[in-house]
C-alpha positions in Angstrom: 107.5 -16.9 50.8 106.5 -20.6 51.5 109.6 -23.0 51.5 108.8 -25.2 48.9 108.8 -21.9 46.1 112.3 -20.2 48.4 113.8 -24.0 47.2 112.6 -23.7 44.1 113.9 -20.5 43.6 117.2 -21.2 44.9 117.7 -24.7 43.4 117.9 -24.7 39.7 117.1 -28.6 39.4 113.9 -28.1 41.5 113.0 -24.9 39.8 113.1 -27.1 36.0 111.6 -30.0 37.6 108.4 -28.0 39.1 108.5 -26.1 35.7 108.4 -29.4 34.2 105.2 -30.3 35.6 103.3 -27.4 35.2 104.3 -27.6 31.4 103.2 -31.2 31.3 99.7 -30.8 33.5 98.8 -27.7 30.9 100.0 -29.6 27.8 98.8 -32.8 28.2 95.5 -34.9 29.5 94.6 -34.9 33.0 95.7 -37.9 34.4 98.4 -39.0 32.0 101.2 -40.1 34.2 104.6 -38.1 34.2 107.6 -40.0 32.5 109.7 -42.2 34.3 112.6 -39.6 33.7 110.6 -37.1 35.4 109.9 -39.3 38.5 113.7 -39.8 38.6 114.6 -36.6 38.9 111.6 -35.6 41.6 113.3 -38.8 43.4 116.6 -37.4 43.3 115.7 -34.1 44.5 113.3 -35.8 47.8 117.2 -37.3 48.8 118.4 -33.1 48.8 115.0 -31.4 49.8 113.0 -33.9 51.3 109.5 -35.3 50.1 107.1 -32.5 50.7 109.2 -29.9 49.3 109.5 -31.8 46.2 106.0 -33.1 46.4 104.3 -29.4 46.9 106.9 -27.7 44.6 106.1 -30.0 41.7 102.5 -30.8 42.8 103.0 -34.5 42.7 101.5 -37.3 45.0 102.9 -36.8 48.3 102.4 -40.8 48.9 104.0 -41.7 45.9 107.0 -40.3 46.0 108.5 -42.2 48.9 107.1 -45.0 48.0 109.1 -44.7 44.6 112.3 -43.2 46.7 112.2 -46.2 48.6 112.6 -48.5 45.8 115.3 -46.9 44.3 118.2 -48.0 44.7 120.7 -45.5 42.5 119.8 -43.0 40.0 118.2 -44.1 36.7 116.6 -47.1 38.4 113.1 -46.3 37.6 114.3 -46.0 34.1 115.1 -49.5 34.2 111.5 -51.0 35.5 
């Protein structure tokens, strides 16, 4: 079993939060960012897991998450900008 889906299926928050995006890239339009809440979370998780688990378990931008990691500062910042 690749070690982004072993994580996911040991870690309840990564689990929701890979869930989370698959929900929201078959409900929604292509393109349409994910909520800042959503980011916060995949941010929090990259400080556990590291950036390419999160990254391939949630199929987000593996460039964009650190970038984002690396400007917050505790949790529920991005909610804030």
């Amino acid at each position: 079993m690749p070690q982004s889906l072993l994580a996911a299926a040991t870690d309840p928050n990564l689990a929701e939060t890979a869930a989370a995006s698959t929900r929201r890239r078959s409900t929604t339009h292509p393109g349409l960012a994910h909520p800042a809440e959503f980011w916060s979370q995949a941010v929090a998780l990259s400080g556990t897991h590291g950036v390419s688990m999160v990254a391939r378990a949630s199929r987000l931008d593996y460039d964009a998450l650190p970038e984002l990691r690396g400007r917050v500062q505790q949790p529920g910042d991005l909610l804030d900008a």
